[in-house]
CHARMM-style PDB file with segment names, atoms N, HN, CA, C and O in Angstrom:
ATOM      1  N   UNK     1      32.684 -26.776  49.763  1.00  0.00      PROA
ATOM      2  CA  UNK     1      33.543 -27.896  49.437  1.00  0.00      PROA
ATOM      3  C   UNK     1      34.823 -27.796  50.273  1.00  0.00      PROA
ATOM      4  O   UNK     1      35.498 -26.812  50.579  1.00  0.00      PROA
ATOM      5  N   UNK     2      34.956 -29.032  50.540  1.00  0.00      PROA
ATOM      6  HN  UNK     2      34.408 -29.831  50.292  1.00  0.00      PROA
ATOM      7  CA  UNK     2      36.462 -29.049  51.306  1.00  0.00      PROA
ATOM      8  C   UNK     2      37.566 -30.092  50.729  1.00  0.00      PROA
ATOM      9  O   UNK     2      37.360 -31.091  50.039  1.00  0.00      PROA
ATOM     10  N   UNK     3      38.999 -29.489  51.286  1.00  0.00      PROA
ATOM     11  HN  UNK     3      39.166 -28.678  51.846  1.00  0.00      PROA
ATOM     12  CA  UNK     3      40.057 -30.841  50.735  1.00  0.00      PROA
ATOM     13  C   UNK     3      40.810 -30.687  52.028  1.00  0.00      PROA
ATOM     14  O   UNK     3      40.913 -29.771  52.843  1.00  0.00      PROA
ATOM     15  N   UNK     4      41.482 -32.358  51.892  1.00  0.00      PROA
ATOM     16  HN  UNK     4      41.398 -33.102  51.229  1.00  0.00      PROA
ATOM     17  CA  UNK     4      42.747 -32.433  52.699  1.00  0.00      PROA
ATOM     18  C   UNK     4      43.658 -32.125  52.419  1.00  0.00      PROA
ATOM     19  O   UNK     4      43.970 -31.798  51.274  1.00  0.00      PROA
ATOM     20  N   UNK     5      44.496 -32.137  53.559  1.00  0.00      PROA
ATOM     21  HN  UNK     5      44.242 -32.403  54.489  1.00  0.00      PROA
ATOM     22  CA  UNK     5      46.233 -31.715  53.080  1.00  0.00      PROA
ATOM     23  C   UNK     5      47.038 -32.389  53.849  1.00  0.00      PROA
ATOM     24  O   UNK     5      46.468 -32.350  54.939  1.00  0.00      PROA
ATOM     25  N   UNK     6      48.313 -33.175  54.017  1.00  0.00      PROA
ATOM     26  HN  UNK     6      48.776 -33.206  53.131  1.00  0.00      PROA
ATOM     27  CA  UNK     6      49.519 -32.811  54.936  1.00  0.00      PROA
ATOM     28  C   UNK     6      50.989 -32.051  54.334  1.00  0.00      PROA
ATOM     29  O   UNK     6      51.510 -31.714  53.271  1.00  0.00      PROA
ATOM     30  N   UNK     7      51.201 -32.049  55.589  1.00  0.00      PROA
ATOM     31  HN  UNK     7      50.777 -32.323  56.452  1.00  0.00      PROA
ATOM     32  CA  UNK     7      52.595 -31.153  55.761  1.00  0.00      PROA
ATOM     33  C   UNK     7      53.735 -32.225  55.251  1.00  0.00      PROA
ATOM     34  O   UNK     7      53.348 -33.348  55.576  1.00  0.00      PROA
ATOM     35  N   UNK     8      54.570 -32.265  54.801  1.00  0.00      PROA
ATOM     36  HN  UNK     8      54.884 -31.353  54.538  1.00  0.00      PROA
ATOM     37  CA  UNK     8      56.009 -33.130  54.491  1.00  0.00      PROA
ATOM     38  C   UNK     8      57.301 -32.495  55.573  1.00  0.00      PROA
ATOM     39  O   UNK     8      57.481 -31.393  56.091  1.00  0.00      PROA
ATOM     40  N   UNK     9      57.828 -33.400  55.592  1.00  0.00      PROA
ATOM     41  HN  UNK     9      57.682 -34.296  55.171  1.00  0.00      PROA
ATOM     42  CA  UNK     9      58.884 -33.182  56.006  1.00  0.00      PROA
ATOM     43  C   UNK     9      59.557 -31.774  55.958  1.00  0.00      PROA
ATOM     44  O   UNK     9      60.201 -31.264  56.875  1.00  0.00      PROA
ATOM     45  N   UNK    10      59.266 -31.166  54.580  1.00  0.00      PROA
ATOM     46  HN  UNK    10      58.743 -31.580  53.835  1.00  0.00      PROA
ATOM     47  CA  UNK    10      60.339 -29.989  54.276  1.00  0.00      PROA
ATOM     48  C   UNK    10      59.373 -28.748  54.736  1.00  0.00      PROA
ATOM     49  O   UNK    10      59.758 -27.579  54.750  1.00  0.00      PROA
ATOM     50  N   UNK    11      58.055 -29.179  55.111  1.00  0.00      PROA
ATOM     51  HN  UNK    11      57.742 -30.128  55.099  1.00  0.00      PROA
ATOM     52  CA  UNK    11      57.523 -28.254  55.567  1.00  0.00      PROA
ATOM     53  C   UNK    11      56.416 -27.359  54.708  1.00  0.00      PROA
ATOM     54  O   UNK    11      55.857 -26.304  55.007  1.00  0.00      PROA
ATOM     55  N   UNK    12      56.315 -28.225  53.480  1.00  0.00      PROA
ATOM     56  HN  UNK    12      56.769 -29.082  53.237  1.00  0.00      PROA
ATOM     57  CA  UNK    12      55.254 -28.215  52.105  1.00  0.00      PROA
ATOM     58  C   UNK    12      54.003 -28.891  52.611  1.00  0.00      PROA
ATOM     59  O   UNK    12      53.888 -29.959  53.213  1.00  0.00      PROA
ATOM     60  N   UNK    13      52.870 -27.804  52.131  1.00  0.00      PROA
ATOM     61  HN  UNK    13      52.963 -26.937  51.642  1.00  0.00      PROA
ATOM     62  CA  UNK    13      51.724 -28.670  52.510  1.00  0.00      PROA
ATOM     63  C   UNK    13      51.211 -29.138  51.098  1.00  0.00      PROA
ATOM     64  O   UNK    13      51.164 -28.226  50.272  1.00  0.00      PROA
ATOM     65  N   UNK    14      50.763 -30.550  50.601  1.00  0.00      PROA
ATOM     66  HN  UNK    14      50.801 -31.290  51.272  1.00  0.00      PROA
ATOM     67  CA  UNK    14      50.446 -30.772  50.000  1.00  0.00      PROA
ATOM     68  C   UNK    14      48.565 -31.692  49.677  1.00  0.00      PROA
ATOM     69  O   UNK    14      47.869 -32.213  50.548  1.00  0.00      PROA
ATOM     70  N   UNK    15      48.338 -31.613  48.595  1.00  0.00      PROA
ATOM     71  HN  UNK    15      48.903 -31.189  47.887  1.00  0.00      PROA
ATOM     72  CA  UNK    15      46.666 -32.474  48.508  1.00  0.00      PROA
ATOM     73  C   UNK    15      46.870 -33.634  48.889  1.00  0.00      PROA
ATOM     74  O   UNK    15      48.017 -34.053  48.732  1.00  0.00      PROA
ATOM     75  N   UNK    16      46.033 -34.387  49.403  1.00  0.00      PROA
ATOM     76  HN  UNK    16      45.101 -34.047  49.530  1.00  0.00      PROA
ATOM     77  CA  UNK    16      45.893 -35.676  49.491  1.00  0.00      PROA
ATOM     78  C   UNK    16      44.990 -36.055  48.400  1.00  0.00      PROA
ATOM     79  O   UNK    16      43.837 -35.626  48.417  1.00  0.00      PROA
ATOM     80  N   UNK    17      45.311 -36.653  47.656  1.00  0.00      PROA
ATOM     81  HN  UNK    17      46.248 -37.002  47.642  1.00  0.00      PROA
ATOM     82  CA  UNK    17      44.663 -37.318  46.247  1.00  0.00      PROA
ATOM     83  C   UNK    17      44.371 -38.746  46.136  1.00  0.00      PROA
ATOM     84  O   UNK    17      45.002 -39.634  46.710  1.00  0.00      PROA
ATOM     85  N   UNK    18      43.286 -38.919  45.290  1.00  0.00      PROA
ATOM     86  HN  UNK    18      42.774 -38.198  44.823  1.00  0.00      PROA
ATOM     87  CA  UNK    18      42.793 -40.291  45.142  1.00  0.00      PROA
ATOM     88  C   UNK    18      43.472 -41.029  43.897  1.00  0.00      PROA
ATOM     89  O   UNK    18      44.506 -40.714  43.308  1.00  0.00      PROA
ATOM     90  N   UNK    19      42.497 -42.229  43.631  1.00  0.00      PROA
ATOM     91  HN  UNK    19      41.656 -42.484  44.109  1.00  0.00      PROA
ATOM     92  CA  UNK    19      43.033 -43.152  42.812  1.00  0.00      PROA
ATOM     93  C   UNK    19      43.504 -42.115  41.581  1.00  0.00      PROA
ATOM     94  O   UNK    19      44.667 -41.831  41.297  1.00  0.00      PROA
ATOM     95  N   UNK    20      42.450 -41.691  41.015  1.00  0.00      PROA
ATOM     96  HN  UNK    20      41.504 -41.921  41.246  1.00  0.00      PROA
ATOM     97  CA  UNK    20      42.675 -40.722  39.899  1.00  0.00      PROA
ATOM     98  C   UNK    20      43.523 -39.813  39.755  1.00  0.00      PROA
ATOM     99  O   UNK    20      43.667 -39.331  38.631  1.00  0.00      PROA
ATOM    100  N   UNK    21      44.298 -39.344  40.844  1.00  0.00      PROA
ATOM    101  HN  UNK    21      44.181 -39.736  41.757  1.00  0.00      PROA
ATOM    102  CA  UNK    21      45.082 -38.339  40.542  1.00  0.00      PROA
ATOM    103  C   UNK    21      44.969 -37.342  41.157  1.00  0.00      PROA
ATOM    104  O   UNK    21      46.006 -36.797  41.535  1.00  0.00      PROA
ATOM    105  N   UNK    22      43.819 -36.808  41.443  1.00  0.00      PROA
ATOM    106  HN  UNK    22      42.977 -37.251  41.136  1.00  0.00      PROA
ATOM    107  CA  UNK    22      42.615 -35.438  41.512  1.00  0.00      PROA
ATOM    108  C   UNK    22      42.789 -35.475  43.003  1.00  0.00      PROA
ATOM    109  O   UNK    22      42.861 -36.504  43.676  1.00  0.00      PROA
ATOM    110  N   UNK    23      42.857 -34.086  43.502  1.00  0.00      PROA
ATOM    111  HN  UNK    23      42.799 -33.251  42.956  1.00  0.00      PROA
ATOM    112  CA  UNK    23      42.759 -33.667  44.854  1.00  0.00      PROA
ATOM    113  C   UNK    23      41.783 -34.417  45.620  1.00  0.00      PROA
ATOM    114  O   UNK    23      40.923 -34.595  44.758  1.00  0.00      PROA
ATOM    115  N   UNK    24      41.261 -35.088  46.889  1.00  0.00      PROA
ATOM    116  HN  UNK    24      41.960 -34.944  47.590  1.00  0.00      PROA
ATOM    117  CA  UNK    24      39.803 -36.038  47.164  1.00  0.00      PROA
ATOM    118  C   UNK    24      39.039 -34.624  47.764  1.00  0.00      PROA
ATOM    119  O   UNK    24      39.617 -33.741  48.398  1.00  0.00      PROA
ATOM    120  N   UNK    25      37.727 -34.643  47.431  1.00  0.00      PROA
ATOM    121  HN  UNK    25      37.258 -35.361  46.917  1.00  0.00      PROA
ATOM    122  CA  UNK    25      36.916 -32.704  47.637  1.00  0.00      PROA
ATOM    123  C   UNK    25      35.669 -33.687  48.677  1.00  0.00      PROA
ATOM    124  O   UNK    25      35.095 -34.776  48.647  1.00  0.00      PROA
ATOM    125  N   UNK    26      35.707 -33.138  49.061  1.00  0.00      PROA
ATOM    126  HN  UNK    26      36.174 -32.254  49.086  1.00  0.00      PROA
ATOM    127  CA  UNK    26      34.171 -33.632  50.416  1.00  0.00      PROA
ATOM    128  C   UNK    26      33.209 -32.242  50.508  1.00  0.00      PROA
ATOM    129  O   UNK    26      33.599 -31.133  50.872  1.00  0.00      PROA
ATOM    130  N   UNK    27      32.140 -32.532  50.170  1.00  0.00      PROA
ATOM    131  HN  UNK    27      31.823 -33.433  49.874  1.00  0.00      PROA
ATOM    132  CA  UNK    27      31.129 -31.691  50.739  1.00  0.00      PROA
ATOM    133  C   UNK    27      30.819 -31.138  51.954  1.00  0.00      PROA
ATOM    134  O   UNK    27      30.241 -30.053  51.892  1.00  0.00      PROA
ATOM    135  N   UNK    28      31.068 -31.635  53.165  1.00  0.00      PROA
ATOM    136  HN  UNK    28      31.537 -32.517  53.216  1.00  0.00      PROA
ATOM    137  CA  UNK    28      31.363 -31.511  54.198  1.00  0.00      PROA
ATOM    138  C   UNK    28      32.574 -31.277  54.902  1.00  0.00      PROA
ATOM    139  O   UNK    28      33.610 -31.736  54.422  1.00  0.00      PROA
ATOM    140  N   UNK    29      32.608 -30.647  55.942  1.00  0.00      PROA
ATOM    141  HN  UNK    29      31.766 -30.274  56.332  1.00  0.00      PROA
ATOM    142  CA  UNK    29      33.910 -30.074  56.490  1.00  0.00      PROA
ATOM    143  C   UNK    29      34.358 -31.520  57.457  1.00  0.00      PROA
ATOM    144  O   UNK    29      35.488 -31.928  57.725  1.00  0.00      PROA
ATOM    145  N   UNK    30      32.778 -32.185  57.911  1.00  0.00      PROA
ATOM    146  HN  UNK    30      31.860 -31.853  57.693  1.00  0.00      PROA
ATOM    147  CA  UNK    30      32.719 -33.803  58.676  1.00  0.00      PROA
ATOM    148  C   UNK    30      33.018 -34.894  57.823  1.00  0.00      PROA
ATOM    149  O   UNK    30      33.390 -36.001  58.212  1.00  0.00      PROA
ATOM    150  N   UNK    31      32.817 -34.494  56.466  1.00  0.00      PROA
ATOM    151  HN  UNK    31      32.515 -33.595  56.150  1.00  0.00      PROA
ATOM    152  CA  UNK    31      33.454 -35.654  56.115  1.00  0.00      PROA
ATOM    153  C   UNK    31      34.957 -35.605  55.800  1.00  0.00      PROA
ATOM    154  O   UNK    31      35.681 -36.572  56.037  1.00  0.00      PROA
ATOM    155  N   UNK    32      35.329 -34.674  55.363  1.00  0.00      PROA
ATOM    156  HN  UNK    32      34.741 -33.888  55.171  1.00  0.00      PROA
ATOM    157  CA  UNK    32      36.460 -34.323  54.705  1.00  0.00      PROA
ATOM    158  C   UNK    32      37.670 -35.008  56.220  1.00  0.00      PROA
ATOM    159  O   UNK    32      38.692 -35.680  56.084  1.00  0.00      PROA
ATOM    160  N   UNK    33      36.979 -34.465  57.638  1.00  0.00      PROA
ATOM    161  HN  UNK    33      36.148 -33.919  57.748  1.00  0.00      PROA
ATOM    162  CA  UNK    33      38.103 -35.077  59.119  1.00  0.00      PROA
ATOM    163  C   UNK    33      37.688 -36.284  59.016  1.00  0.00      PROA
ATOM    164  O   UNK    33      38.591 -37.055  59.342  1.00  0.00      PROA
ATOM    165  N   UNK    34      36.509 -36.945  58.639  1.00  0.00      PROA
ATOM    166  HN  UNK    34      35.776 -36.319  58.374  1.00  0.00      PROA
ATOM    167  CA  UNK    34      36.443 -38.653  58.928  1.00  0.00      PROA
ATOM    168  C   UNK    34      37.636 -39.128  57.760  1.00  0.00      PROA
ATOM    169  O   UNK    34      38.452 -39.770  58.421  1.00  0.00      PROA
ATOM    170  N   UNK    35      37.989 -39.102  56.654  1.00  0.00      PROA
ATOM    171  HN  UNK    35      37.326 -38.581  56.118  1.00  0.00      PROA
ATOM    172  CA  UNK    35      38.591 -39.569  55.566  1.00  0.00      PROA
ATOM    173  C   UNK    35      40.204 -38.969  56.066  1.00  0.00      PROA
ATOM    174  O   UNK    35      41.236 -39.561  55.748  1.00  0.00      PROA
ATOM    175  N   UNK    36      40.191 -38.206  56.564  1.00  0.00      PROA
ATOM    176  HN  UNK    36      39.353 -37.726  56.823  1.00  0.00      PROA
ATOM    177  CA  UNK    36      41.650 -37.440  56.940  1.00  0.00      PROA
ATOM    178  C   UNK    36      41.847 -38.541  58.253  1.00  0.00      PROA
ATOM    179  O   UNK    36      42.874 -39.205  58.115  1.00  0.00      PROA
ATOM    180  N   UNK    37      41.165 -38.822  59.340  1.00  0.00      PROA
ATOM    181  HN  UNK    37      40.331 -38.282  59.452  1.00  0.00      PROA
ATOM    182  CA  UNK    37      41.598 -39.352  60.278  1.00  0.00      PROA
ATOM    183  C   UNK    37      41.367 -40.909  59.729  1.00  0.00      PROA
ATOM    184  O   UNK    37      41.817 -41.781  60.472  1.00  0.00      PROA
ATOM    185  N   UNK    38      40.778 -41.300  58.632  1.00  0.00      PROA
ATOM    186  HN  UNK    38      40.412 -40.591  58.028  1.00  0.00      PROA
ATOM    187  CA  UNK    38      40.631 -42.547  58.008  1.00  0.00      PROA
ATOM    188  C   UNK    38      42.334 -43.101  57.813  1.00  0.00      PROA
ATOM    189  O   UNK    38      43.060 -43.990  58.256  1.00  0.00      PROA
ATOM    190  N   UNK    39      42.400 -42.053  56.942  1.00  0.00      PROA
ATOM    191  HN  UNK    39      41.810 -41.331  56.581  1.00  0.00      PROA
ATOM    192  CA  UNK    39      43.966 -42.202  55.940  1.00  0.00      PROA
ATOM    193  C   UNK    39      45.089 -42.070  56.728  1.00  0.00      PROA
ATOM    194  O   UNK    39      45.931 -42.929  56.468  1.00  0.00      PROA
ATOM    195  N   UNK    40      45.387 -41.325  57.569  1.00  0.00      PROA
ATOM    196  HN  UNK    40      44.703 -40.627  57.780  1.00  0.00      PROA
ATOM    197  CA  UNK    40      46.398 -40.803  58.801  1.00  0.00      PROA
ATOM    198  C   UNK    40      45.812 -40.804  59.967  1.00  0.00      PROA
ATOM    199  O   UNK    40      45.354 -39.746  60.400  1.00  0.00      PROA
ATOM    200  N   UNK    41      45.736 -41.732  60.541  1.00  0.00      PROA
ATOM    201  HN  UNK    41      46.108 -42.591  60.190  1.00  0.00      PROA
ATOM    202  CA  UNK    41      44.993 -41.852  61.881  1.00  0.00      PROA
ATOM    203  C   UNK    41      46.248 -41.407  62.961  1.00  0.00      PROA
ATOM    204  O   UNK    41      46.118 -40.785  64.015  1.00  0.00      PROA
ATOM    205  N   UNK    42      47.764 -42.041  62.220  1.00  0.00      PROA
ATOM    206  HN  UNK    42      47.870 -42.547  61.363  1.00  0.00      PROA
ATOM    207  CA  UNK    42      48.363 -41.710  63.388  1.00  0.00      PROA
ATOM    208  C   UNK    42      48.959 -40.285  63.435  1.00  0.00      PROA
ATOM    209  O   UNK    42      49.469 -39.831  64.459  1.00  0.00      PROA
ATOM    210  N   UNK    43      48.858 -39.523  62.130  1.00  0.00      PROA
ATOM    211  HN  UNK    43      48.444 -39.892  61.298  1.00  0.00      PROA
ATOM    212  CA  UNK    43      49.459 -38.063  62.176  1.00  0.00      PROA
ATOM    213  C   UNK    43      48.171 -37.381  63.042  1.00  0.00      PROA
ATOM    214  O   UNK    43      48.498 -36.524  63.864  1.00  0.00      PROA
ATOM    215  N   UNK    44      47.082 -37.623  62.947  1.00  0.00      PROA
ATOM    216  HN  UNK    44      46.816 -38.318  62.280  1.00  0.00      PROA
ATOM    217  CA  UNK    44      46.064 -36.968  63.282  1.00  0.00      PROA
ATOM    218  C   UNK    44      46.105 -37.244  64.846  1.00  0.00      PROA
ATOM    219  O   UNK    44      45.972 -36.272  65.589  1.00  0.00      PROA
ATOM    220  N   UNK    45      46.242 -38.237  65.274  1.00  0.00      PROA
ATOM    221  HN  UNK    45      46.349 -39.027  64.671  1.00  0.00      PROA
ATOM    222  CA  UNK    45      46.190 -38.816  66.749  1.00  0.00      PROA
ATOM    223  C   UNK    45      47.533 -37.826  67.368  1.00  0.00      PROA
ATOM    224  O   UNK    45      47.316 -37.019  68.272  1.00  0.00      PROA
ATOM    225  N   UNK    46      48.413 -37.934  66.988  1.00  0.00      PROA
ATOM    226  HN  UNK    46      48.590 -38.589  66.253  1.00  0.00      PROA
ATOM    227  CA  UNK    46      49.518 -37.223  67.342  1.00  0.00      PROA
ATOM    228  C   UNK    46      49.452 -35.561  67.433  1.00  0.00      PROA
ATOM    229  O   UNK    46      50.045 -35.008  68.359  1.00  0.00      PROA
ATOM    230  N   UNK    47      48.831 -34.900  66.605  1.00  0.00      PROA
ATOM    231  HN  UNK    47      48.348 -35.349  65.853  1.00  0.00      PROA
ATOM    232  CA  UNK    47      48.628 -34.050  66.994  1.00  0.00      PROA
ATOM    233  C   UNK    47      47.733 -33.438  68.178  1.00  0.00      PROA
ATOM    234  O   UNK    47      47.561 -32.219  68.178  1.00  0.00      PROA
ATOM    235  N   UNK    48      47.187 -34.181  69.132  1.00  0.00      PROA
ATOM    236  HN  UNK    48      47.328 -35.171  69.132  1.00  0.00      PROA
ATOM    237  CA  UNK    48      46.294 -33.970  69.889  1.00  0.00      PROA
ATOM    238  C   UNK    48      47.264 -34.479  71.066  1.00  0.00      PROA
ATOM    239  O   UNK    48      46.767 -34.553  72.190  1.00  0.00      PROA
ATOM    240  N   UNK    49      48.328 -34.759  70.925  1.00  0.00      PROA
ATOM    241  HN  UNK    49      48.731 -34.699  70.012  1.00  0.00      PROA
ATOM    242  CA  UNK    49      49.324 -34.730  72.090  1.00  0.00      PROA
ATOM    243  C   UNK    49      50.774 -33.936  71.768  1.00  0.00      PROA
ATOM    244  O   UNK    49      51.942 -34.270  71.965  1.00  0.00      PROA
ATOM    245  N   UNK    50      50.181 -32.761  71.197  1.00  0.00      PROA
ATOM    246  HN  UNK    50      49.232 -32.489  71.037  1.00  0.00      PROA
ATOM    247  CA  UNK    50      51.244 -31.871  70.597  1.00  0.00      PROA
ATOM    248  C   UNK    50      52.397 -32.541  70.022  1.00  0.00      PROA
ATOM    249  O   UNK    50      53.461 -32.266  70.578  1.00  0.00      PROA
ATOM    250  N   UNK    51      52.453 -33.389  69.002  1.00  0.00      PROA
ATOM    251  HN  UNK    51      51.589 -33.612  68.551  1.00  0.00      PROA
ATOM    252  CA  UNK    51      52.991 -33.196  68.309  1.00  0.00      PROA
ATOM    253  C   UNK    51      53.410 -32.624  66.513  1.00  0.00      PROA
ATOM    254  O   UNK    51      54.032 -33.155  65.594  1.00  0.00      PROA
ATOM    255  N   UNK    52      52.823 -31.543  66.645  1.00  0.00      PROA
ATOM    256  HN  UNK    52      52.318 -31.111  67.392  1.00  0.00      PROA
ATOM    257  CA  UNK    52      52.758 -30.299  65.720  1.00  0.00      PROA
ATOM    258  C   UNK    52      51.594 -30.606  64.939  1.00  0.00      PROA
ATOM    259  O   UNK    52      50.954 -31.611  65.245  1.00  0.00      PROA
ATOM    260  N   UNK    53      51.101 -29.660  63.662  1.00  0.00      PROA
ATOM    261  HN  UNK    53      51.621 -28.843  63.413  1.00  0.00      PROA
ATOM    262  CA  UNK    53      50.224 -29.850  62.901  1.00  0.00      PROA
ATOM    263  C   UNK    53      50.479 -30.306  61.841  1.00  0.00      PROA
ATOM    264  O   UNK    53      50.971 -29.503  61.048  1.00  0.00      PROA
ATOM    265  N   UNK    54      50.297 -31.578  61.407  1.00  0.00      PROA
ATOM    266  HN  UNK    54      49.897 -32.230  62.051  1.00  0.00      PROA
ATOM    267  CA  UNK    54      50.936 -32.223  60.098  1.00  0.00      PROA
ATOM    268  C   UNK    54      49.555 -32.760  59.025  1.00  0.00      PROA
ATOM    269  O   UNK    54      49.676 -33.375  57.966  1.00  0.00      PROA
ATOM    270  N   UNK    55      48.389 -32.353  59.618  1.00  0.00      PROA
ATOM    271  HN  UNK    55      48.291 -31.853  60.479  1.00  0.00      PROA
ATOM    272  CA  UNK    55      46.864 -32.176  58.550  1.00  0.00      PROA
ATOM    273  C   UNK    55      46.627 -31.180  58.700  1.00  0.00      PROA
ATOM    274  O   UNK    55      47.133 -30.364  59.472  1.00  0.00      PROA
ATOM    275  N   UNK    56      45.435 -31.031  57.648  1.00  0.00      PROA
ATOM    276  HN  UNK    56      45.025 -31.693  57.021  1.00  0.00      PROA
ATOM    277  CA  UNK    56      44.383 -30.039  57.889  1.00  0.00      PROA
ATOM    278  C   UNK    56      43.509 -30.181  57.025  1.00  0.00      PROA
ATOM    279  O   UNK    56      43.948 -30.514  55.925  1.00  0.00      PROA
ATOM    280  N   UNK    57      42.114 -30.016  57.131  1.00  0.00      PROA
ATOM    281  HN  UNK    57      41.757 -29.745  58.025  1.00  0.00      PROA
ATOM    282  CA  UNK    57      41.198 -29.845  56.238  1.00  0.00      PROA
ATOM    283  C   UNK    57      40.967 -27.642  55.938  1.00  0.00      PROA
ATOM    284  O   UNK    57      40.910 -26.700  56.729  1.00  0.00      PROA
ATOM    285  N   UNK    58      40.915 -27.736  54.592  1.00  0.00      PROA
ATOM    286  HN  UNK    58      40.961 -28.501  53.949  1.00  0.00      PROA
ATOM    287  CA  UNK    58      40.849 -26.720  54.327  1.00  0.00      PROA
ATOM    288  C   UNK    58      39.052 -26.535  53.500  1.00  0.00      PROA
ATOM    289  O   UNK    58      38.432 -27.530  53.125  1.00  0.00      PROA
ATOM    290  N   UNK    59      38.531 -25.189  53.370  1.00  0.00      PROA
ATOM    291  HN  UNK    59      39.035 -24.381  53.675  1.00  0.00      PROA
ATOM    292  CA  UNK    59      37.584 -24.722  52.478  1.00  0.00      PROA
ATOM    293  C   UNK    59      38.164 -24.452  51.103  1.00  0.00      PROA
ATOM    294  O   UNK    59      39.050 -23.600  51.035  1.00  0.00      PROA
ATOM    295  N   UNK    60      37.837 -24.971  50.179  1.00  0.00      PROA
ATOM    296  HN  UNK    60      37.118 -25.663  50.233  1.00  0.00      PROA
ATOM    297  CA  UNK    60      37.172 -24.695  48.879  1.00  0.00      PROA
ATOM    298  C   UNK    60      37.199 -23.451  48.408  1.00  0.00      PROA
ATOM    299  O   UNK    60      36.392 -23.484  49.337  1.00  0.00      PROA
ATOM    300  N   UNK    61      37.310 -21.963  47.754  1.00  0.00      PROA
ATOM    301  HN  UNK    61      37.965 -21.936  46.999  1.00  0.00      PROA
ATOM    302  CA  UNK    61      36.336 -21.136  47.683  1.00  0.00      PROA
ATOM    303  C   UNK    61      35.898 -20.724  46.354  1.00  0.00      PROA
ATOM    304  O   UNK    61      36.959 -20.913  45.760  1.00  0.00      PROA
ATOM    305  N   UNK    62      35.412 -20.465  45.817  1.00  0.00      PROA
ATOM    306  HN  UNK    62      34.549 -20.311  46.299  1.00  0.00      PROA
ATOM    307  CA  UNK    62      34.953 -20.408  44.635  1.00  0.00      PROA
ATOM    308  C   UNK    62      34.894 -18.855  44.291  1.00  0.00      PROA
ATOM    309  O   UNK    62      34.388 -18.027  45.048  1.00  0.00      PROA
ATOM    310  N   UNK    63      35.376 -18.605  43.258  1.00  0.00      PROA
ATOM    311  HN  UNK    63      35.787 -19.277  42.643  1.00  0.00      PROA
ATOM    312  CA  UNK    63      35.047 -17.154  42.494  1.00  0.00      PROA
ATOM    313  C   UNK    63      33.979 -16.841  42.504  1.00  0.00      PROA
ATOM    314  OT1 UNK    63      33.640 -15.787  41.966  1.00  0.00      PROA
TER     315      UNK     63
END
């Protein structure tokens, strides 16, 4: 399982969450970047011309 995240301003990374409230979890590590570059196309675009890392998709891990 995977989730998104961005960075804020102060330098906090936080969930990207849906209607409900709830962190959004993707089964895939491919889906989890299609929905990240869905939602922030331009933080994501920007980073590929260095301007810093302000996503990320992370793993899940389970006990």
């Amino acid at each position: 399982m995977f989730k998104i995240e961005t960075q804020e301003e102060n330098g906090l990374w936080h969930d990207v969450r849906g209607a409900s409230g709830e962190p959004m979890v993707f089964a895939t590590k491919e889906d989890a970047r299609k929905k990240l570059e869905e939602l922030f196309p331009v933080m994501v675009k920007m980073e590929q011309y260095g301007g810093g890392k302000r996503t990320r998709v992370i793993a899940i891990l389970n006990d």
